[in-house]
N, C-alpha and C positions, 0 to 999 in steps of 0.2 A: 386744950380743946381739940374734941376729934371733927378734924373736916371730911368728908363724906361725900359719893355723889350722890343728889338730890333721889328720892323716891320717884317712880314715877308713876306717872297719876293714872289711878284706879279704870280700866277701862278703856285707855288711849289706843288707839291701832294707827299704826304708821301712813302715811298719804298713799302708799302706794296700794296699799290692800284696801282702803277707804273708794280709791279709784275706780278698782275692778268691780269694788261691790258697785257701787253705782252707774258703772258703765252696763256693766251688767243685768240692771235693772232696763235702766234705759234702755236695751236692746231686747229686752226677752217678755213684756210685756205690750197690751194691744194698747193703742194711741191713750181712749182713756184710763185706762189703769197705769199706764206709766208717767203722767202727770200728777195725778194723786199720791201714788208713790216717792217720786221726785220732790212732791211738796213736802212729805214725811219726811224726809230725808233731811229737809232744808231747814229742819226744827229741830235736829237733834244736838246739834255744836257748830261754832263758828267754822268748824275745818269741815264737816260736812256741807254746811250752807255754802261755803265757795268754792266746792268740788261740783253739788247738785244743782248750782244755781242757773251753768249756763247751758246745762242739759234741758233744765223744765224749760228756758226761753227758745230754747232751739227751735220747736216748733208746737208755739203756741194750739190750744184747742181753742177755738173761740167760738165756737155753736150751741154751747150751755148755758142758761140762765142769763146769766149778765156776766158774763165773761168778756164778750167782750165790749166793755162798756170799760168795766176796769182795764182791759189791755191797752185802750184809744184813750183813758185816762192817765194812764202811765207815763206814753211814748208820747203822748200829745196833750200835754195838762193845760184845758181853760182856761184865759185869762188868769185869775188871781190865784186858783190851784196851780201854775206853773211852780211857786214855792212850794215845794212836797216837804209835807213833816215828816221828821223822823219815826222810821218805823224797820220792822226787824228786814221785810223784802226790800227797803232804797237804804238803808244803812250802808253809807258809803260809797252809793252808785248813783250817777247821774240819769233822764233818761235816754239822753242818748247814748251812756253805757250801756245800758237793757236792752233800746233797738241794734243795737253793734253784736247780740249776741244771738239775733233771729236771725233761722236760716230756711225754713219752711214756713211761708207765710201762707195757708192755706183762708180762703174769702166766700167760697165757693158757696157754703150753704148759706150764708147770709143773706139776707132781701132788702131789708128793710133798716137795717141796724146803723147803716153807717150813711155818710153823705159822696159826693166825689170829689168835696175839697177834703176830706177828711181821708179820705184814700189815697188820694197823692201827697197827704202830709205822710200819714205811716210808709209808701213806699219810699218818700224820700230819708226816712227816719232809719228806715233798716237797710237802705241801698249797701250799706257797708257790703255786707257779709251775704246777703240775700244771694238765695238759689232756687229758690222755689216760690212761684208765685201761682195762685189760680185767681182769678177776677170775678167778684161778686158780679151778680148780675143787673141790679140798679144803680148802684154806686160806681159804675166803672165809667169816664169818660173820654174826651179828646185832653181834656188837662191831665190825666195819667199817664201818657204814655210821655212826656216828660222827665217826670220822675224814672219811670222805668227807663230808659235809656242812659241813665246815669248807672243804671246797676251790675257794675261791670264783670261779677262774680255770676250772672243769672245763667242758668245750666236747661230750667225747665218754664216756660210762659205759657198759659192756658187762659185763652182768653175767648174756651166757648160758650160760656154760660152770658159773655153779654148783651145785653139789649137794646143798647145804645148803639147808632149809627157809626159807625167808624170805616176811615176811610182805609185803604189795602194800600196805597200810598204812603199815607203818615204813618200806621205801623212797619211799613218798610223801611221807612227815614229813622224811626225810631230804635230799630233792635239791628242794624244794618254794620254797628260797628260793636254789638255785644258777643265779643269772639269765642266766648265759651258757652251761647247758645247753643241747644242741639237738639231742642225740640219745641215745636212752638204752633199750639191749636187757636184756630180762628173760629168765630163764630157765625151763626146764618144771619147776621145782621149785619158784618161787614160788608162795604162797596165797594165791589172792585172796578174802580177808576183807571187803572192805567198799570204799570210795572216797569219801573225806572230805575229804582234803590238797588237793588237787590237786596239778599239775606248774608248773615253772616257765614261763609265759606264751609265751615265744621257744624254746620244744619243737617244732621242726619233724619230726624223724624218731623213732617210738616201734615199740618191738617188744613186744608182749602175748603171752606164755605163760603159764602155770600152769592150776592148774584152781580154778574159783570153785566154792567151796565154802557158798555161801549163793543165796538165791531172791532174782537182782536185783528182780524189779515187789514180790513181799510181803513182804520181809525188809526196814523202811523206816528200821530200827537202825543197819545196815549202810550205807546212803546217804542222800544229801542229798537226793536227785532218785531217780526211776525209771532214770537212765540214770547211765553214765558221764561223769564230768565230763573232758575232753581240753583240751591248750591250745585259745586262741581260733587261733592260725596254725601248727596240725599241719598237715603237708602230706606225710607219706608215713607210712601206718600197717601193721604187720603182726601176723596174728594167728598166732600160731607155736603148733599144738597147745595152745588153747585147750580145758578139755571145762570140762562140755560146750558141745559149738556144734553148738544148733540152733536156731527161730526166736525162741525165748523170750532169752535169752542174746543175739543178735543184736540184736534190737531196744532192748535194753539198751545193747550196747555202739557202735550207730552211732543211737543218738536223742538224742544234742546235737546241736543244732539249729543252733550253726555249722557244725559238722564237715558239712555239705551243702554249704556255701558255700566250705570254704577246702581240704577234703584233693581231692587230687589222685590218688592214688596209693593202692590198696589190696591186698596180698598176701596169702591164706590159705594156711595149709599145715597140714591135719588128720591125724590119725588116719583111721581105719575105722570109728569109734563117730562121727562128724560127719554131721550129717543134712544132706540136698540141701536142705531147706524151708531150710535157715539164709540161702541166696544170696537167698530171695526179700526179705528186705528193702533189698539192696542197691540194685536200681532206685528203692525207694521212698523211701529217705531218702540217699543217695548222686546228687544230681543234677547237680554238675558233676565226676564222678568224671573222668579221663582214663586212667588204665591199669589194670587188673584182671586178679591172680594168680591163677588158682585150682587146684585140682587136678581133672584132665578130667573125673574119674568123677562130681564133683559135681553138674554143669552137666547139668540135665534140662530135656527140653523145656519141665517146667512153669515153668521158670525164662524160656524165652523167651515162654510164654504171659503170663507178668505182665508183663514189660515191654510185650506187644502193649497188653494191656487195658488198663494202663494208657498209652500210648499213645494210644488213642482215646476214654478221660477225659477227657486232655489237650488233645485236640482235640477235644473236645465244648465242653468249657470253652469254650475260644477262639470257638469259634462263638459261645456264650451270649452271652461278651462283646461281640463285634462287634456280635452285634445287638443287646444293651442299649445300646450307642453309637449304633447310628445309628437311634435312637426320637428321634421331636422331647422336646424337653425337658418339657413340661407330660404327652406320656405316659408319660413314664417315672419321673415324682414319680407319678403315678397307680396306677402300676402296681408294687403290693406283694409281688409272689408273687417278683422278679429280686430275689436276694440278692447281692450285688457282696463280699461277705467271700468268698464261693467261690470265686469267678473269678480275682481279686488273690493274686498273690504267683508264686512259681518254678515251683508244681505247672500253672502252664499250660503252660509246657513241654514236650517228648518226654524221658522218662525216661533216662537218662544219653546227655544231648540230647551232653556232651560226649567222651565214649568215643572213644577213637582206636585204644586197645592192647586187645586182648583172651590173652591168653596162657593158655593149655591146661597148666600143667605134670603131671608126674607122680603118679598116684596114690598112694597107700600100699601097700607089697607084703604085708600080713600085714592078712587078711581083705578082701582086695580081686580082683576078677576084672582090675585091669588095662586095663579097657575105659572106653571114651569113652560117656560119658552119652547122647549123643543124634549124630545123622547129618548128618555135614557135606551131605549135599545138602537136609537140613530148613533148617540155618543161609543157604544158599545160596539157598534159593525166600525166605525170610525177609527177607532183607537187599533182595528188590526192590521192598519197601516203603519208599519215600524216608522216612517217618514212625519205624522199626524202626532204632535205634542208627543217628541221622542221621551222623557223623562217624564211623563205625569202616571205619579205611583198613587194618588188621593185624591178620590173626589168628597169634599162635604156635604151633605144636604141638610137645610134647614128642617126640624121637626115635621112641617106641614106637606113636607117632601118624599119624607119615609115610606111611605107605602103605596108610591107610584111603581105602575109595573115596569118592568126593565130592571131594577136594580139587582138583581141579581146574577143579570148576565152580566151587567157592568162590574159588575164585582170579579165575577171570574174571569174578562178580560184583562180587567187591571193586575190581579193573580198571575195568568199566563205571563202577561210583561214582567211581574216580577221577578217570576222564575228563569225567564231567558237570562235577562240581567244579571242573577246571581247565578249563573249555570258561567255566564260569562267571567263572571269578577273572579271566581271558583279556579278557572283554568288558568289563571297568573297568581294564584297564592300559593306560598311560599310552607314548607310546614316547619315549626318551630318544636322546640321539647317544651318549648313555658303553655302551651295551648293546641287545642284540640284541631279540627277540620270542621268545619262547620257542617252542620246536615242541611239541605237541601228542603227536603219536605217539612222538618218543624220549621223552619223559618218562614217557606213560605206558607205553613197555617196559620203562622204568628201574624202576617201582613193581611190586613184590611182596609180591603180595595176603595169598600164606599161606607163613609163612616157620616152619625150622625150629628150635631150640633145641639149639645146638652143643655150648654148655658153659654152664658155673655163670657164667658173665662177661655173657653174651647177655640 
């Protein structure tokens, strides 16, 4: 008898090409085409079903039909439905193998579909693996954030769409020890009561809404400090209809004393009840700020008068300095009235010495005239102060902005700076055989001084 190795079967392709096909899917189509597909997939052989299977769960769609009616019956089966019959999708899988395999649990467009014990059953269900959460807007409550505190893997928590009263407190208590947090949006229905918890340390991106309901400097109940306490490496912070916001409240909430050193990035979006005087402490405790949101109508001259003055504090200082330096030594032990605590530290600087972005967005339409705070050709005599936002290469304007007069000077102001700047970079470059010298004049035709804002993406 002749033994033989076995044929092999008609059609078979090895797991590892099976893999890429599928990963490959997974990655190169939109949300819904790649579940549809993913389901195809899951129908063609058992080696395909347990390659595509934990792709499709990864991050469920649940905003179609009854989608999710089946997904909350899966992870959370009814009463006497908790026996699942066999069938080709639980063949072999319990459900809490299937929540073990969700990693974007997105809730967001949902209203009406789920309840809030039924939400902190699914977030308890998928805590495994969970990284991605957004919070329906009905169904979200105080008994969720339970759940979500167990979910020690959550990378992203968006919890603006809710509508339910939540306190700024208990979701501090809540996500306070979720160390791989790092981004995490509140909504305008949160209360902000107090600030005790803090957040989890590796919080780079936070969104602050609600309305503080206590007197951050005299309410000292309610906090630790006079200020808000923020991670030590926040680096993009937004204040989403905060009230109120004005300079009391401001100073409150950008007087951590890191939050100078490490945020980058700052976005306002108010109301009509938000006072102009709020901006004025940004230049003052925001000093290596790089991009700033705001909405036009805020931004009053008196907000460029504090950056001047202070400006030439700062350059008073440095003088003082310099010449406390260059005193011979036995006068300058001599000489008691030069205080050197003044002089030392960031405030010798020019006030958001590091500014690049300025963006103008849109007002608020209810109680607002619409109008631009102050005159792009004021911003434009301004800016020819090398000392006056040394680094601001971009100003944005909102659409309704565009064809106020001045922009054009502004533009060829911001130009001019460009050019000094790269006239300057120019006399310390090096020249190499792998690349040219750069030219001068096409780059600076390339740079646009005052650019518009297209869309929500821009």
């Amino acid at each position: 008898m002749k033994v033989g190795r076995k044929p092999m079967r008609e059609g078979y392709l090895p797991t590892e090409l099976v893999m890429l096909i599928v990963e490959f899917i997974a990655s190169d189509y939109t949300d819904e085409q790649r579940q549809k597909t993913l389901w195809s997939c899951c129908l063609v052989c058992r080696q395909w079903y347990d390659i595509a299977l934990p792709l499709l769960y990864e991050r469920p769609q649940l905003d179609k039909g009854n989608a999710f009616q089946k997904f909350a019956n899966l992870l959370c089966p009814p009463g006497r439905a908790a026996r699942i019959k066999p069938s080709l999708m639980t063949l072999g899988h319990s459900p809490r193998n299937f929540a073990s395999l969700v990693e974007h649990l997105d809730m967001g467009q949902l209203v009406h579909h789920s309840t809030k014990s039924l939400t902190a059953k699914l977030i308890n269900r998928c805590k495994e693996n969970l990284e991605v959460f957004r919070a329906p807007a009905a169904s979200f409550g105080y008994g969720c954030l339970v759940p979500i505190s167990k979910c020690e893997n959550l990378t992203f928590l968006d919890l603006s769409l809710v509508i339910d009263k939540l306190s700024y407190l208990d979701i501090q208590q809540a996500v306070c020890e979720l160390w791989n947090l790092h981004t995490l949006l509140l909504g305008r229905s949160t209360v902000i009561d107090g600030d005790a918890h803090g957040f989890p340390k590796f919080l780079t991106e936070f969104q602050l809404s609600g309305r503080i309901n206590f007197d951050p400097v005299r309410d000292k109940r309610r906090m630790i400090y006079p200020y808000f306490l923020w991670p030590r490496e926040l680096y993009d912070l937004t204040l989403y209809h905060v009230t109120p916001l004005n300079g009391r409240t401001m100073r409150a909430l950008l007087g951590f004393p890191p939050l100078s050193y490490n945020l980058n990035q700052l976005t306002i979006v108010s109301d009509s009840t938000a006072e102009p005087e709020a901006l004025h402490e940004i230049p003052k405790r925001l000093n290596l700020l790089s991009v700033l949101r705001v909405p036009g109508d805020l931004v009053r001259p008196s907000f460029f008068d504090t950056v001047e003055s202070l400006a030439r504090e700062a350059a008073a200082r440095r003088a003082e300095r310099a010449a406390a330096k260059s005193k011979p030594k036995a006068a300058a032990d001599d000489d008691s009235d030069t205080d050197m605590s003044d002089i030392d530290g960031p405030s010798n600087d020019p006030p958001l010495k590091l500014l690049t972005t300025l963006i103008l967005d849109e007002p608020p339409s209810v109680g607002s005239d619409r109008a631009l705070g102050f005159e792009l050709e004021d911003l434009a005599v301004r800016l020819e102060n090398p000392e006056f936002l040394p680094d601001l290469e971009v100003v944005w304007l909102h659409p309704i902005y565009k064809d106020l007069p001045g922009r054009e000077e502004l533009h060829k102001t911001l130009q001019s700076r460009f050019r000094a700047k790269f006239t300057e970079r120019l006399q310390k470059w090096r020249p190499r055989p792998d690349r040219e010298k750069p030219d001068i004049d096409e780059a600076v035709s390339k740079h646009s001084g005052v650019k518009t804002i297209l869309d929500e993406g821009d």
